[in-house]
C-alpha positions in Angstrom: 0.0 0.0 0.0 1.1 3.5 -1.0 1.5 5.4 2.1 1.3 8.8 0.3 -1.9 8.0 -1.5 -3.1 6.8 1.2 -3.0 9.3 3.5 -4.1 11.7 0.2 -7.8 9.8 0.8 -7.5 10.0 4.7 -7.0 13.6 4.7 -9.8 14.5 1.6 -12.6 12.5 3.6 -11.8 14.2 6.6 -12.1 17.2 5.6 -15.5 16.1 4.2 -16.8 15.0 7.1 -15.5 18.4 9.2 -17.2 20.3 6.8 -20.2 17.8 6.3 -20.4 18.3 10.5 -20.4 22.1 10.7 -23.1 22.5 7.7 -25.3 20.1 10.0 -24.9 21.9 13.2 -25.3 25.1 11.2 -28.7 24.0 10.3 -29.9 22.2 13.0 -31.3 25.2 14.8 -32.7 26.7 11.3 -36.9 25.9 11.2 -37.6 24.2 14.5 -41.5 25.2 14.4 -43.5 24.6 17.1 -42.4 22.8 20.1 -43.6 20.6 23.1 -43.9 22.3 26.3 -43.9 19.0 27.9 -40.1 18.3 26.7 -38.8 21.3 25.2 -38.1 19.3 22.0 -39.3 20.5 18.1 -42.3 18.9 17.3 -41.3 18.7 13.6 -37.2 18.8 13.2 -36.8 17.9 9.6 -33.7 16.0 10.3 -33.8 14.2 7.2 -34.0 17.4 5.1 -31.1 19.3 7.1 -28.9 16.2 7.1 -29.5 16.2 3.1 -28.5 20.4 2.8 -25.4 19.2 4.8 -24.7 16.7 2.6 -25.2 19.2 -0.5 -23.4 21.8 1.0 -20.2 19.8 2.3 -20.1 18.7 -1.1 -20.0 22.2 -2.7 -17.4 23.5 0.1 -15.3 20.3 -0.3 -14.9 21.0 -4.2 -13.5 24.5 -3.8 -11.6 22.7 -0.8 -10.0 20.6 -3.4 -9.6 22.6 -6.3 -8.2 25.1 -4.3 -5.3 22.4 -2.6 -5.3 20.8 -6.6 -4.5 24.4 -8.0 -2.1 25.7 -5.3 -4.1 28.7 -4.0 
């Protein structure tokens, strides 16, 4: 195994899932709604949706991540 190349992988999916992270807790406090008085929790969280936009925008910030490494800026 290529140590080198390896590593090349370790560090690009890292910073994919640092940025994939802070999108997520970026948005987890965006359209909470109503919530339960009972518990104090959001009645409807949209989870699913937020954990998509993460996804989506991890994505977008990982490219200029990596062009911006692949190019030398």
């Amino acid at each position: 195994m290529n140590i080198p190349g390896f590593l090349h992988y370790v560090v690009l999916f890292s910073a994919f899932a640092v940025l994939w992270f802070l999108a997520l807790f970026c948005l987890l406090p965006i359209g909470l709604g109503n919530i339960d008085p009972e518990t104090g929790a959001p009645l409807r969280p949209h989870f699913k949706r937020k954990v998509l936009w993460a996804t989506i925008i991890a994505a977008v910030l990982w490219l200029v991540f990596y062009f911006a490494i692949g190019f030398g800026w």
